[in-house]
N, C-alpha and C positions, 0 to 999 in steps of 0.2 A: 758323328761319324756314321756313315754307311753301312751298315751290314747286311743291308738286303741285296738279289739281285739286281741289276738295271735288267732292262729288257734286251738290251743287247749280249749280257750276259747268259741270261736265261735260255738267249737263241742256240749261244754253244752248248747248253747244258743238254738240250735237244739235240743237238748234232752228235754228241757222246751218246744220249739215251737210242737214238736211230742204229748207230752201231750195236751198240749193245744188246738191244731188242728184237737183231734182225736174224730169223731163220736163217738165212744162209751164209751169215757172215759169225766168226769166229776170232774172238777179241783175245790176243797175245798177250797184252800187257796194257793196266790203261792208270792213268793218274787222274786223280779224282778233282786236284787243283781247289782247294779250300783257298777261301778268299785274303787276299794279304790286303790289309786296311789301316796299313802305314801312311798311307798318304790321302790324303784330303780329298782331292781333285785330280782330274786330270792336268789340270795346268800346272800342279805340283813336281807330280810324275814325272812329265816330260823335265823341269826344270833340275830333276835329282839326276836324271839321267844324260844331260848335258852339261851340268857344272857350268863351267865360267863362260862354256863355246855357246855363241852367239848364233843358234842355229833354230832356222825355223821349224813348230812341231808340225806335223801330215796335217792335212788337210785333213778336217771335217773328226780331229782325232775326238774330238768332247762324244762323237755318236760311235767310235767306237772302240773306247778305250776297256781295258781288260784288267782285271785286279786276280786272274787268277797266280796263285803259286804251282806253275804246270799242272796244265791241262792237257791231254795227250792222249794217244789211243794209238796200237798197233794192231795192226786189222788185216785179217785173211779173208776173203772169199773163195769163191771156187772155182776153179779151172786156172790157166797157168799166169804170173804178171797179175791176178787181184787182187792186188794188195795194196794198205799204204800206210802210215803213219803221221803223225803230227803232233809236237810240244810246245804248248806256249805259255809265255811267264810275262809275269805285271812288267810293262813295259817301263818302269824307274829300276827293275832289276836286270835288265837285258845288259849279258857284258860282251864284251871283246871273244871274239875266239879265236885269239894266238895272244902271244907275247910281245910285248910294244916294238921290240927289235924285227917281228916277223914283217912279209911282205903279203900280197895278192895280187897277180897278175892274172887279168884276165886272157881268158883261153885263145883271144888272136892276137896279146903280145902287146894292146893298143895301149895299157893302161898298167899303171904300178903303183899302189898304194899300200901304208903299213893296215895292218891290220887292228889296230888300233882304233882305227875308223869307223871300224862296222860294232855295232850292236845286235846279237843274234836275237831273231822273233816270233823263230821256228825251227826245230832241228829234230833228230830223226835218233836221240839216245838209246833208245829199246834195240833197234835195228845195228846200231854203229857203224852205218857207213860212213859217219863222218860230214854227213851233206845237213847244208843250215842255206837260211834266207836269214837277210840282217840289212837293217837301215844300217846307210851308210852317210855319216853324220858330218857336214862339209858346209860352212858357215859362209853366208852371201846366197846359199843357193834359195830357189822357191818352197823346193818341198827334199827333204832327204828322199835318196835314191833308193832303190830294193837293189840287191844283189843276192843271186843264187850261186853258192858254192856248192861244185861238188866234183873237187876234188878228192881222189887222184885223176882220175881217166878224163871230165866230162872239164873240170877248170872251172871259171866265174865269169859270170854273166852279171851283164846289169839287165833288172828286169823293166819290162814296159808297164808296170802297173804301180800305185802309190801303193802306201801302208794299208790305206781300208778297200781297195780295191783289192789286194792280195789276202786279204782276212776273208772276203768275199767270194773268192774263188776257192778258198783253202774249202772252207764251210761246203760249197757247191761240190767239188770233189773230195771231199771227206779224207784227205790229204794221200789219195792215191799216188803211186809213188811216177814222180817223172813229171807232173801235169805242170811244173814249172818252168819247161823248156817251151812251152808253146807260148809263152811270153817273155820270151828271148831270141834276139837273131841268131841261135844255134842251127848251122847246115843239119838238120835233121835227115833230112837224104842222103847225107853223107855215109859212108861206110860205117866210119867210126862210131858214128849212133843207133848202129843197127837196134841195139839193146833197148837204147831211150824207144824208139821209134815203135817196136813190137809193144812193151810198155804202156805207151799211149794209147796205141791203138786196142789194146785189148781191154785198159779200163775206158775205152768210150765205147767200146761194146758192152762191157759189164754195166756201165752205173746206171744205165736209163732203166735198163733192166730190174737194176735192185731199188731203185728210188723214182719210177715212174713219176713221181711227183713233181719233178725239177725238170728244167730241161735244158738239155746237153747240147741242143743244135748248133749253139754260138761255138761250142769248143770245138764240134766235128769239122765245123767250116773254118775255126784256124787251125785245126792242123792239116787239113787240105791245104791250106793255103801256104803253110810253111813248108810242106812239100814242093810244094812248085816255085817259089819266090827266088829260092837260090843262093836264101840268106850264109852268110859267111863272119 
């Protein structure tokens, strides 16, 4: 059995140490996510986590599966919207976030599914707005889907990006709060977003600034462009 980090584990432990460590940033609440070494493998994991549904795991999960028991960080910076948070748990313990009777309807009405379906693999406990990402686990398909809930006001999305892609981005924005509507057809121009929109825009002024290291110009130029596109 495993008990040391993988390297990809080690990369979040850096991404909590970067928080932690940063002059201008002030850490709310954070879980420290000791390692849960119930299971073997990644091919295990996924198998505890689907039982008997016949459902393919993400793509490329062997590079970057997670054995933390919550890992997470609630995080202020400075000046207004710099904030975000993020929790993530071994992906064999990721459960449902409603009651099998509940539903989910996404925000344009297109789609109704029990809630049942989804597996949460990020959610925002510290803060409690209630807003989670969660593979949505639906057998025949290529790759389970991402869905971002964030109900009440904002509804669910399915997002444009797999399981490790969205680990990816989580890591790059250090899970500043909102930056998952830029991978979603959410009208961001829309009125109703005004909140998301400021949001976004103020942690992509923030983060270059506070992690010069990384770079932010692929997100500046999607949400320019989700500005413009017209998405609905």
């Amino acid at each position: 059995m495993v008990t040391e980090l993988t390297a990809y584990e080690a990369g979040w432990r850096k991404v909590c140490s970067d928080l932690d460590n940063h002059p201008r940033i002030k850490i709310l609440h954070a879980s420290q996510g000791e390692l849960d070494t119930g299971f073997t493998d990644v091919a295990a994991s996924w198998a505890a986590l689907v039982g008997e549904q016949e459902v393919k795991a993400p793509a490329a999960l062997e590079q970057c599966g997670l054995r933390f028991r919550g890992l997470g960080r609630q995080w202020m910076g400075e000046g207004p919207y710099v904030n975000g948070e993020f929790y993530l748990t071994h992906v064999a313990r990721a459960g449902s976030p409603g009651l099998e009777e509940e539903w989910i309807e996404s925000w344009t009405g297109k789609e109704l599914f029990r809630a049942s379906q989804l597996r949460v693999i990020d959610c925002h406990p510290f803060t409690g707005a209630g807003h989670y990402a969660a593979l949505r686990l639906l057998p025949g398909k290529d790759e389970p889907e991402i869905w971002w809930v964030a109900e009440p006001y904002y509804g669910a999305w399915k997002m444009d990006v797999g399981y490790r892609e969205y680990l990816e981005m989580l890591q790059l924005t250090k899970g500043a709060f909102d930056w998952q509507f830029l991978f979603t057809r959410a009208p961001l121009s829309n009125e109703e977003f005004e909140r998301v929109r400021d949001r976004v825009e103020h942690m992509l002024d923030a983060l270059p600034v506070l992690f010069p290291e990384h770079d932010y110009k692929p997100l500046t130029e999607r949400f320019s462009a989700r500005l413009l596109d017209g998405c609905s």
